[in-house]
N, C-alpha and C positions, 0 to 999 in steps of 0.2 A: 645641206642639212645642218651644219656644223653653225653656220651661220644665223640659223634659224634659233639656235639652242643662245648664241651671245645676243639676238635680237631680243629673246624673253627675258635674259637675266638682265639687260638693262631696262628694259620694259617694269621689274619687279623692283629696280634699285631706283626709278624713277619714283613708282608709285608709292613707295614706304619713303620716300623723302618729301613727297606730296600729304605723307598722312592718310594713304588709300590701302585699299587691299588689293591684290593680285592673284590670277592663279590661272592653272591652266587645263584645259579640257583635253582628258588624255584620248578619247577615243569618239568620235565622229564619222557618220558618214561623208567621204571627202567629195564623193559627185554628186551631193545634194545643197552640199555646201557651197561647190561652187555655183549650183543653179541658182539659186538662191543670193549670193551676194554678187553673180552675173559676173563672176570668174573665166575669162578666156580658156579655152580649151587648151592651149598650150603651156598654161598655168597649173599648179596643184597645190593647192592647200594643205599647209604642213602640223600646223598649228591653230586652236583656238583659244584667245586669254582673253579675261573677265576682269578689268578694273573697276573696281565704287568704293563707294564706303559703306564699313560696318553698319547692319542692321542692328538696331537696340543700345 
């Protein structure tokens, strides 16, 4: 889990040095999530972040 948290914050220091925005989806359903992006069952999705740019 610990990993997951230094995976985002370089994820966040990547995208503001890109000139993007980041952020992260605090709460999700995680066995829908893995149907969906066809996630291994031995896998669990800990996290979901949202890179783009600013609207407007």
């Amino acid at each position: 889990m610990f990993e997951a948290g230094h995976i985002a914050q370089n994820i966040f220091l990547m995208a503001e040095a890109l000139n993007l925005k980041a952020g992260i989806v605090g709460a999700f359903q995680d066995e829908r999530i893995g149907q969906v992006m066809q996630i291994p069952i031995a896998h669990e999705p800990l996290l979901i972040m949202t890179v783009g740019q600013e609207l407007g």
